[in-house]
N, C-alpha and C positions, 0 to 999 in steps of 0.2 A: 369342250374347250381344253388345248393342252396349254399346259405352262410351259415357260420356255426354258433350257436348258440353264442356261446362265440370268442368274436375278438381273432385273432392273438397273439397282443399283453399281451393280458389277462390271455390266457390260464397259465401260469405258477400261476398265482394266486388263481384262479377258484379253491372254497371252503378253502381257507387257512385262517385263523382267521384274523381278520380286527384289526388294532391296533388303538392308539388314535386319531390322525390327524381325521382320516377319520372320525370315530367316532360320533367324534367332529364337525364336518360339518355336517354331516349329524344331528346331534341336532340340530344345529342353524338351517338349512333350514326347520325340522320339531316345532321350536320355533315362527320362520317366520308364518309358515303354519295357526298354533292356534293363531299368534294376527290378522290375517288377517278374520279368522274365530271369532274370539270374536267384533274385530271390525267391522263385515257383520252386527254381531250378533244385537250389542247398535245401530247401523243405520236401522235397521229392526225395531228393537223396538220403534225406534223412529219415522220413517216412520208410521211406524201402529197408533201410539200415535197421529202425528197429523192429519189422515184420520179421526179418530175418534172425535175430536175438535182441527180444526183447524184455528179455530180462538184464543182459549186459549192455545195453542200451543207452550212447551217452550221445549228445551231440558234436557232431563232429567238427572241428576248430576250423576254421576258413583261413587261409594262406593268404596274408596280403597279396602277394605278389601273385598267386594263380589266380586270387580272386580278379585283380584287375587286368590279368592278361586273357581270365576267360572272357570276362567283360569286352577286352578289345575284341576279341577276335567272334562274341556273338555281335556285337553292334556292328564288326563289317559285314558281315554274316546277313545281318538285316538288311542293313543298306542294299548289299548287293542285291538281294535277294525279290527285296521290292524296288529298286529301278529300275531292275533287268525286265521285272515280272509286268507292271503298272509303269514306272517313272516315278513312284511318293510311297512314300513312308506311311503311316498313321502319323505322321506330325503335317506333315506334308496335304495330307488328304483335309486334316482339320483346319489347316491353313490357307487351303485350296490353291497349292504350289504344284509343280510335276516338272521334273529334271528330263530335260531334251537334249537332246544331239541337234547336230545339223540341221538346218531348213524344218524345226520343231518336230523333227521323227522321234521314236523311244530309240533310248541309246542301247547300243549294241551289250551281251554281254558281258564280253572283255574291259567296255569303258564302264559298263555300272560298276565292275569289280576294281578297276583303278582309279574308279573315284570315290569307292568306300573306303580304299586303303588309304588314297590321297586327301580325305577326310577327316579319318580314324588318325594319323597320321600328324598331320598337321593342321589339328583344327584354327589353329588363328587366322590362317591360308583365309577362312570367313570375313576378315574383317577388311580383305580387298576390295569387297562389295559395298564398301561404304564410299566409297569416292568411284566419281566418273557416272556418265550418264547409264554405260554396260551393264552396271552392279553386276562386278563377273569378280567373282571369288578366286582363288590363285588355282583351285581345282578346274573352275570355270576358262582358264585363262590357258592351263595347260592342257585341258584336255578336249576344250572347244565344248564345249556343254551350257546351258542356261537352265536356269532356276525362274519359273514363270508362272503368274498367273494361271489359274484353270480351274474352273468350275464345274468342268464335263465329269461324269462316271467315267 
């Protein structure tokens, strides 16, 4: 006996546009995702730092400002990285969301990369998706892309 791809309970959802809540969660748990990987990152580097002298070995001070611009530029990094690859994130997957292009195809390259910017960017652009049957976010609206149910691997 196989089970079937999409639960039960699901199925009435399966591809319908994802509205804010979810969304929304699903950012914080890929917000999660990048301080966990930025902070691998500074303990790596600092690991390596005191292999190298470690007797003169102090912790190295973190840059506001590099910190949150390394930050922008690994979460567009990500983004791009898994819509281009999959269409979801790790937020996304737990959500069971996937970001389409057109007639529900994976979006191209070029658009996962300008809508990680145009995410990264201007996050409020999210709270578009709260009004209108669409639930099409301002990234959604300019770039022709949806944010949808999905339950498949």
């Amino acid at each position: 006996m196989t089970l079937p791809i999409v639960p039960r309970e699901a199925q009435p959802y399966q591809g319908r546009r994802a509205g804010l809540v979810t969304r929304s969660i699903a950012g914080v748990i890929d917000g999660i995702v990048v301080v966990v990987a930025l902070v691998a990152g500074y303990v790596g580097v600092n690991g390596l730092l005191f292999l190298i002298d470690p007797r003169g070995f102090q912790f190295s001070e973190a840059s506001p400002l590099l910190s949150v611009t390394t930050g922008l530029v690994v979460l567009t990094g990500y983004f791009f990285v898994a819509w281009s690859l999959t269409g979801r994130t790790y937020g996304c997957h737990v959500m069971a969301l996937r970001v389409v292009g057109r007639g529900g195809r994976r979006v191209r390259p070029i658009v996962a990369l300008a809508r990680a910017i145009l995410c990264v960017a201007f996050p409020i652009g999210l709270l578009f998706c709260a009004g209108g049957r669409r639930h099409s976010s301002l990234q959604d609206l300019v770039l022709r892309t949806s944010v949808i149910y999905d339950w498949r691997a």
